[in-house]
C-alpha positions as CSV (number, residue, x, y, z in Angstrom):
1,X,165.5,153.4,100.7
2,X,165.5,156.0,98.0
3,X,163.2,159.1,98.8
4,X,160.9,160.6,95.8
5,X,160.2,164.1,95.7
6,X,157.3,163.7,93.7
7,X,154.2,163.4,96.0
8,X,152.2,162.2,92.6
9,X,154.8,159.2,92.3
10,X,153.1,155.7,93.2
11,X,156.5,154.0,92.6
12,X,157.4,153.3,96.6
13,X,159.8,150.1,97.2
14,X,157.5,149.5,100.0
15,X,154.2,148.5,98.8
16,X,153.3,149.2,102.8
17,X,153.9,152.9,102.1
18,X,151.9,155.3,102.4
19,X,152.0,159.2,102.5
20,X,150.3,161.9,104.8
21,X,150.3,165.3,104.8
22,X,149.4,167.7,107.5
23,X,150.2,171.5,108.6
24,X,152.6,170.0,111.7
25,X,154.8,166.5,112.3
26,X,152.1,165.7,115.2
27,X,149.0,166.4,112.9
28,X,150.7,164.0,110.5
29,X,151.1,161.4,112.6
30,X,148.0,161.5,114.2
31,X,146.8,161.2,110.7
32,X,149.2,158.0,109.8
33,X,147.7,156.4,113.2
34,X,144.6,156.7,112.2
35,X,144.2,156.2,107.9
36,X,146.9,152.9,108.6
37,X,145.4,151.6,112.0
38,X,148.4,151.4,114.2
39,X,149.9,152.9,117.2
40,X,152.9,155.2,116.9
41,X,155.4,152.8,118.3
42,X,154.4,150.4,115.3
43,X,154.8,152.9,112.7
44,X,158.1,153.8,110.9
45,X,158.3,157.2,108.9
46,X,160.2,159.5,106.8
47,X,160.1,163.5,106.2
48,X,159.1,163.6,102.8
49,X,158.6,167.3,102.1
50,X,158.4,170.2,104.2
51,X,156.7,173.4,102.3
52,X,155.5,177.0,102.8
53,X,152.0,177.5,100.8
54,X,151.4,180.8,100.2
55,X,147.2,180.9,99.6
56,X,146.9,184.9,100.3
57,X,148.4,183.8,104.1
58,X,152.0,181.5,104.8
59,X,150.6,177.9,105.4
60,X,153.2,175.3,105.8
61,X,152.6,171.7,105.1
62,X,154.5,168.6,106.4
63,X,154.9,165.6,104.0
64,X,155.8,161.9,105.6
65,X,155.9,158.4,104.5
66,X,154.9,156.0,106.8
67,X,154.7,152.3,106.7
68,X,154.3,149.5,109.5
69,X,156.9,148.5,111.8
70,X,158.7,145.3,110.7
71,X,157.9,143.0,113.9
72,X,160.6,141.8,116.0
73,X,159.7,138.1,115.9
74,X,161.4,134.3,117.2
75,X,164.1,134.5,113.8
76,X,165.1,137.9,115.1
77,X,168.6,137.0,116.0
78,X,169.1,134.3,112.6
79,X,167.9,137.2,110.9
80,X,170.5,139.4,111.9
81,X,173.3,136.5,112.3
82,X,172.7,135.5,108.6
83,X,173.3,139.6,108.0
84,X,176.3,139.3,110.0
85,X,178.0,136.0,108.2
86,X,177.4,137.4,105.3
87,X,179.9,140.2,105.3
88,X,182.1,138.8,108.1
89,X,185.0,136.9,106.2
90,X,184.4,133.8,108.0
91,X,183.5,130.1,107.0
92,X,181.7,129.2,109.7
93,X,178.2,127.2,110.1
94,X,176.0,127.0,112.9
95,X,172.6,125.3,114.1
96,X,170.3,126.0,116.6
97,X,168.1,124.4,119.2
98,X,165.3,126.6,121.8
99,X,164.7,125.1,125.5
100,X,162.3,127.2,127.3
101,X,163.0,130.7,127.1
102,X,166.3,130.3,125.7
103,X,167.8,130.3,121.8
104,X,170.9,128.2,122.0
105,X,173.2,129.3,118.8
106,X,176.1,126.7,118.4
107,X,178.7,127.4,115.8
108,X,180.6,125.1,113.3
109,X,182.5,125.5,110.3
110,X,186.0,125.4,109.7
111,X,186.8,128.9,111.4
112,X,185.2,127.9,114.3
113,X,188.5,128.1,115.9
114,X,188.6,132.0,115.5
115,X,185.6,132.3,117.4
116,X,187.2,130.9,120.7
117,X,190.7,132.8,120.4
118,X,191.2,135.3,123.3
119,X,188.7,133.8,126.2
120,X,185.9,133.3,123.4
121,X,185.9,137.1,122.8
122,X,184.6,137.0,119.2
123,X,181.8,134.3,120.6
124,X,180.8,136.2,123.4
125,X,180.6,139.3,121.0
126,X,178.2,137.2,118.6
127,X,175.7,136.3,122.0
128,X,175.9,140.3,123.1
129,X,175.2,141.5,119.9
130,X,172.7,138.7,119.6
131,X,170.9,139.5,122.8
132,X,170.5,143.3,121.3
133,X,167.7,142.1,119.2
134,X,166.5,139.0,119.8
135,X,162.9,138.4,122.2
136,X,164.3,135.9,123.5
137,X,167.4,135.4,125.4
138,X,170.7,134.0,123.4
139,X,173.3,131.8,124.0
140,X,176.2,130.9,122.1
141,X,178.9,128.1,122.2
142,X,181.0,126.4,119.9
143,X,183.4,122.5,120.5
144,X,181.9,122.9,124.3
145,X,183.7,126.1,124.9
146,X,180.9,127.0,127.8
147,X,181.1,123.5,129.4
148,X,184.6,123.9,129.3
149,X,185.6,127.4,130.5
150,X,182.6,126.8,133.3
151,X,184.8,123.9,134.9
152,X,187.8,125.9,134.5
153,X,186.0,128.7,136.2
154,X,184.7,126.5,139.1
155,X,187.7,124.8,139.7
156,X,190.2,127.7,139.8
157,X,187.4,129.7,142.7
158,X,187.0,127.0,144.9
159,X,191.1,126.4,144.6
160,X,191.0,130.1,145.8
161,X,188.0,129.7,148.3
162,X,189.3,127.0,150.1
163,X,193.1,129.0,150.7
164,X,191.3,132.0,151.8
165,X,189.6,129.2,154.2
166,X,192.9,128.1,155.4
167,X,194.8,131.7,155.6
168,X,191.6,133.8,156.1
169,X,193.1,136.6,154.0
170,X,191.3,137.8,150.9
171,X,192.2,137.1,147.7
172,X,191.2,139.8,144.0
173,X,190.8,137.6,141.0
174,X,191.1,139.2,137.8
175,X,188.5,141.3,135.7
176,X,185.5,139.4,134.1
177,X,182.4,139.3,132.0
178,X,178.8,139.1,134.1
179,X,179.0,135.0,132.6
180,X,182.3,134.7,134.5
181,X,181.6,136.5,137.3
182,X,178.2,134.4,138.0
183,X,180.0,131.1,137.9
184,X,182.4,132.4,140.7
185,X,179.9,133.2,143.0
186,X,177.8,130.0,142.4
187,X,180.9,127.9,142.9
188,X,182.3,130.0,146.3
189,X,179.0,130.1,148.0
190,X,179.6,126.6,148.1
191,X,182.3,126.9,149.9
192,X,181.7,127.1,154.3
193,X,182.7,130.4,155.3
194,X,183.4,132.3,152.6
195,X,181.6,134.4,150.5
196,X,182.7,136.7,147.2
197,X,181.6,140.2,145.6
198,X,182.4,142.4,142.8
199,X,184.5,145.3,143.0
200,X,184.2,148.5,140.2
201,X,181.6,149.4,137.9
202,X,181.5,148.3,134.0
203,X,180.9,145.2,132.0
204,X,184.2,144.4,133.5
205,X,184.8,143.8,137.3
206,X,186.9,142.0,139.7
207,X,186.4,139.1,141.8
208,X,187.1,139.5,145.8
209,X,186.8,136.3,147.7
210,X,186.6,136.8,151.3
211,X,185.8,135.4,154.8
212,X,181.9,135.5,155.8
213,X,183.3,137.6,158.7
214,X,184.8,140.2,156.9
């Protein structure tokens, strides 16, 4: 947004705008809550001006302009996808459908396939970033990669579970995500006898599959 010195000036891009003046930042926003009637967490502002009057003493006045909040609503996250696909080099597609609580995001389009390269890394990036500022929680998948990587996931922990079972020595699986690492429990505790934990701190952690006893 371009900022215009000219107090007089009625030629804001945001016909929301509005400016305030006041001797102090908290006089002035006190004064924004009130003339606009919001709260301060649904106000947005800029430091217009900040002047020393001299009227015979130093009297220093604080210009803002203020206008309302843009609400975080349900198209939050298309919102910000569209942003995204617009500048990301990428000719992908995607369509949506909501259950509950959840925003399911699936993507098409003939990159698709770059979304899934590495473990999904680029997809999973899409949900986090997704997540960051949508109301409601986001999940994203693309030619059943989810459905997919969960078997995967399941199949290769209870493979693991049941040796530990048979040797009763532990067994460190290899760092994951907090998706991953969710799946491994889920499928272990399913297991008689053995149990599983995390091990380190980060968004990254490793699996340890283990006897109940231990």
């Amino acid at each position: 947004m371009e900022k215009n010195e000219n107090n007089n000036s009625q030629n804001n891009s945001n016909p929301q705008e509005q400016e305030f003046k006041g001797r102090n930042l908290e006089d002035v926003i006190s004064l924004a809550e009130h003339e606009m009637k919001l709260t301060r967490d649904q106000i947005t502002y800029e430091i217009v001006a900040e002047k020393t009057k001299l009227f015979g003493i130093k009297c220093k006045e604080i210009v803002i302009r203020a206008w309302p909040k843009r609400a975080q609503g349900e198209n939050a996250a298309i919102e910000f996808l569209e942003q995204i696909l617009e500048i990301l080099p990428l000719n992908l597609t995607y369509h949506t459908k909501k259950k509950r609580d959840m925003l399911y995001i699936i993507f098409e389009g003939p990159d698709r396939h770059l979304l899934l390269r590495k473990d999904g890394a680029l997809l999973l990036a899409f949900q986090h970033l997704l997540n960051k500022v949508s109301p409601r929680k986001v999940q994203t998948d693309c030619d059943f990669f989810r459905q997919k990587k969960e078997q995967e996931l399941k199949d290769h922990a209870q493979h693991v579970a049941h040796r530990v079972q048979e040797t009763g020595e532990k067994e460190i699986l290899d760092y994951m995500n907090p998706y991953e690492r969710r799946i491994i429990h889920v499928a272990v505790n399913q297991i008689q006898g053995i149990t599983s934990e995390s091990i380190g701190d980060g968004f990254l952690k490793r699996m340890k599959i283990l006897p109940v006893n231990d």
